[in-house]
Residue frames as a rotation matrix with the C-alpha (Angstrom) as fourth column:
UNK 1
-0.521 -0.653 0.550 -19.59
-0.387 -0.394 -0.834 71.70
0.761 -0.647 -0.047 16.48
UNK 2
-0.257 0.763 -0.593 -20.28
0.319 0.646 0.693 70.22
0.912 -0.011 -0.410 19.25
UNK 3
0.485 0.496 0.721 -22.34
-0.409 -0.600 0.688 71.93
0.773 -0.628 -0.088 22.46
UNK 4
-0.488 -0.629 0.605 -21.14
-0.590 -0.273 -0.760 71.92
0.643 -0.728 -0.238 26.16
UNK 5
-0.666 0.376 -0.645 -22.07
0.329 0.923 0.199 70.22
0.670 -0.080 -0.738 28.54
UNK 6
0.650 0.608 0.455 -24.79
0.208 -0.719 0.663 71.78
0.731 -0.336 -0.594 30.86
UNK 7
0.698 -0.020 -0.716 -22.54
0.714 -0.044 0.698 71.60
-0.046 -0.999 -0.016 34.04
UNK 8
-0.332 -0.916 0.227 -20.00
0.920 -0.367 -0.136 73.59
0.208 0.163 0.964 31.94
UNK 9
-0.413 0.175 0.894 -22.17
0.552 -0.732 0.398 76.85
0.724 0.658 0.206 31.58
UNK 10
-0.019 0.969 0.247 -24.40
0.322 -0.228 0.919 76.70
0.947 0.097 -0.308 34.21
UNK 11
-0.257 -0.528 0.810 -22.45
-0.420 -0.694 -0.585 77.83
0.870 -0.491 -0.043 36.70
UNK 12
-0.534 -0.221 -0.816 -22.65
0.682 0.458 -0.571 77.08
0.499 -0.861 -0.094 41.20
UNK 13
0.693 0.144 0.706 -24.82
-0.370 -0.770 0.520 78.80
0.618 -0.622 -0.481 44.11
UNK 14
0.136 -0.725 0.676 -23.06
-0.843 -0.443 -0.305 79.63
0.520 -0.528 -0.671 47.02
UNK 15
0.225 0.063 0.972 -24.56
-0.662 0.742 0.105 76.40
-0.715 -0.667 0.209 49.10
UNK 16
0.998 0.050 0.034 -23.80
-0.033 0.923 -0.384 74.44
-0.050 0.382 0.923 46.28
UNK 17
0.377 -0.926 0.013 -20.39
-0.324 -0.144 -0.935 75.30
0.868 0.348 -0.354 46.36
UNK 18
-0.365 -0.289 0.885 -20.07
-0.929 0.179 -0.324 74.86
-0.065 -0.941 -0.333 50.22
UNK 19
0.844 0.397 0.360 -22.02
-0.465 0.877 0.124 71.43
-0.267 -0.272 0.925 49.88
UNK 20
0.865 -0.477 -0.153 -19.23
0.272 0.703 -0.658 70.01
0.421 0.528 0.738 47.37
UNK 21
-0.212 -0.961 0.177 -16.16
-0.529 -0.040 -0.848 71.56
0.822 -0.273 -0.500 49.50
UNK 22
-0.028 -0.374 0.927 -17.19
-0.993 -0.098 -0.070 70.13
0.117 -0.922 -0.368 52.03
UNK 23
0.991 -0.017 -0.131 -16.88
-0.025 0.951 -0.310 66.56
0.130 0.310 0.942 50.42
UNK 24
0.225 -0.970 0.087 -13.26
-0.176 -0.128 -0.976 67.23
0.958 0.204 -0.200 50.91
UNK 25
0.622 -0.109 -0.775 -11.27
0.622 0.669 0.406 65.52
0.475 -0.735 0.484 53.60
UNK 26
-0.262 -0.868 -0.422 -8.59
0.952 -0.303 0.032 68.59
-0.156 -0.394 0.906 54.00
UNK 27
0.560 0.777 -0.288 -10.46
0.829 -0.526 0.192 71.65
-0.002 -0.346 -0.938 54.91
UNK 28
0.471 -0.586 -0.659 -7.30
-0.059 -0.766 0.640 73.65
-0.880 -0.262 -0.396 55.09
UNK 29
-0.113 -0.793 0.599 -5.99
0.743 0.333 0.581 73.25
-0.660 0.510 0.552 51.67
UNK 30
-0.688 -0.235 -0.687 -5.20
0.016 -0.951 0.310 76.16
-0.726 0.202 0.658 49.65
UNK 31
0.449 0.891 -0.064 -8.20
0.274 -0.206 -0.939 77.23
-0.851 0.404 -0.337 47.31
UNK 32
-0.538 -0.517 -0.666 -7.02
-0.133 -0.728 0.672 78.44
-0.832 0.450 0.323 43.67
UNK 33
0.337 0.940 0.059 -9.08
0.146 0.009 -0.989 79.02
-0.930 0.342 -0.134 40.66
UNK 34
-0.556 -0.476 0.681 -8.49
0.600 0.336 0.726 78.23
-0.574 0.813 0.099 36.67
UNK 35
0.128 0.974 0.186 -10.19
-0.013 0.190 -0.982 79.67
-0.992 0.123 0.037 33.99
UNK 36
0.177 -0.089 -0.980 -8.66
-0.983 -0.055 -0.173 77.81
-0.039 0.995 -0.097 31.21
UNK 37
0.878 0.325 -0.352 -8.94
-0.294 0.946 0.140 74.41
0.378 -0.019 0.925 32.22
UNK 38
0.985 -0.156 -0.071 -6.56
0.142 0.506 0.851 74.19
-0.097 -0.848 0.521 34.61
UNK 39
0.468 -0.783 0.410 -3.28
0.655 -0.003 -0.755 75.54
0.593 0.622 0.511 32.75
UNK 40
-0.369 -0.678 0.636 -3.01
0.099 -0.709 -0.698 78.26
0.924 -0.194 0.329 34.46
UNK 41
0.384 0.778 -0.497 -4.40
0.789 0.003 0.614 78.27
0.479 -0.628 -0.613 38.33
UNK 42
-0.583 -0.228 0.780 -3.73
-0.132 -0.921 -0.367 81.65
0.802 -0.317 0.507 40.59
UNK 43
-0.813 0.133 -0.566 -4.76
0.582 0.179 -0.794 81.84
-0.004 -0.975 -0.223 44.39
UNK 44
0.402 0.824 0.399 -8.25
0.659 -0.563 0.499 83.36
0.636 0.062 -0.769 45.51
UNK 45
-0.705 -0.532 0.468 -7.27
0.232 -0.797 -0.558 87.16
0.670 -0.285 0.686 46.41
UNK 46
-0.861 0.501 -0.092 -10.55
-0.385 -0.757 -0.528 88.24
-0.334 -0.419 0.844 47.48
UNK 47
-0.587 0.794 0.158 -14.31
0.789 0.518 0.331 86.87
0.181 0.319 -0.930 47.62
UNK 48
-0.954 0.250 -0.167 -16.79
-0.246 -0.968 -0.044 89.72
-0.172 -0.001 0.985 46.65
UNK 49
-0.103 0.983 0.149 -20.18
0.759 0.175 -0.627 90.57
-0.643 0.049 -0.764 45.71
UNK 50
-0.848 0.177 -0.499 -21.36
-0.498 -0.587 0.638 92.35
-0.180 0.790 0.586 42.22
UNK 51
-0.620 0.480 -0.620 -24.65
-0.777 -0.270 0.568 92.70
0.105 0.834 0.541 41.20
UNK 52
0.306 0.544 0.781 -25.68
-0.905 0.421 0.062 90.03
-0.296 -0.726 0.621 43.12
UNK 53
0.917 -0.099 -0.386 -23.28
-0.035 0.945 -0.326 87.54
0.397 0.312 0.863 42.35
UNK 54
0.775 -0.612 0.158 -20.67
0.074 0.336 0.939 86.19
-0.628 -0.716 0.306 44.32
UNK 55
0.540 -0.764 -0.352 -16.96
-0.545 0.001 -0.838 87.02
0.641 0.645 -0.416 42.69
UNK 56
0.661 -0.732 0.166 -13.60
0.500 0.595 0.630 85.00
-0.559 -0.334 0.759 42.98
UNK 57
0.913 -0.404 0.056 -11.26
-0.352 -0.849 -0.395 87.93
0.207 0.341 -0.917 42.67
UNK 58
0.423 -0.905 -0.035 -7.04
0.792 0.351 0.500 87.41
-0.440 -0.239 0.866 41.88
UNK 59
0.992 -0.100 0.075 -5.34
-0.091 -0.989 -0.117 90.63
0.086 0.109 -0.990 42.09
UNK 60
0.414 -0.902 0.126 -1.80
0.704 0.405 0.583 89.12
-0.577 -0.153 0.803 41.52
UNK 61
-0.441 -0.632 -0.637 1.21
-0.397 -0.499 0.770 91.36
-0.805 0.592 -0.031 38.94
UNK 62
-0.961 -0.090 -0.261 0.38
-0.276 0.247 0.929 89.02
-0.019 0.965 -0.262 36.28
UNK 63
-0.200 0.874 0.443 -3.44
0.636 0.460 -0.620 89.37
-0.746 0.157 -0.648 36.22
């Protein structure tokens, strides 16, 4: 079997996340977030804090 890559696992801080959006030419485009590779994507509802980690919360019917 073969092993993930590291960038799969190892997850984003907050400034790294703001560094790489803001490689993006359209600041206003809608945000939405996958976690099955991209099959299914669902709008960000809510950005939180737990435990000291930043959540990306979707609080749609069909979550």
């Amino acid at each position: 079997m073969l092993s993930e890559p590291s960038w799969v696992v190892r997850g984003k801080t907050i400034r790294g996340l703001i560094d790489e959006l803001m490689t993006f030419d359209d600041l206003d485009m809608q945000v939405e977030i996958s976690v099955d590779g991209g099959d299914t994507v669902r709008p960000i509802s809510l950005v939180g804090q737990d435990e000291g980690k930043c959540v990306l919360f979707y609080f749609g019917a069909d979550a």
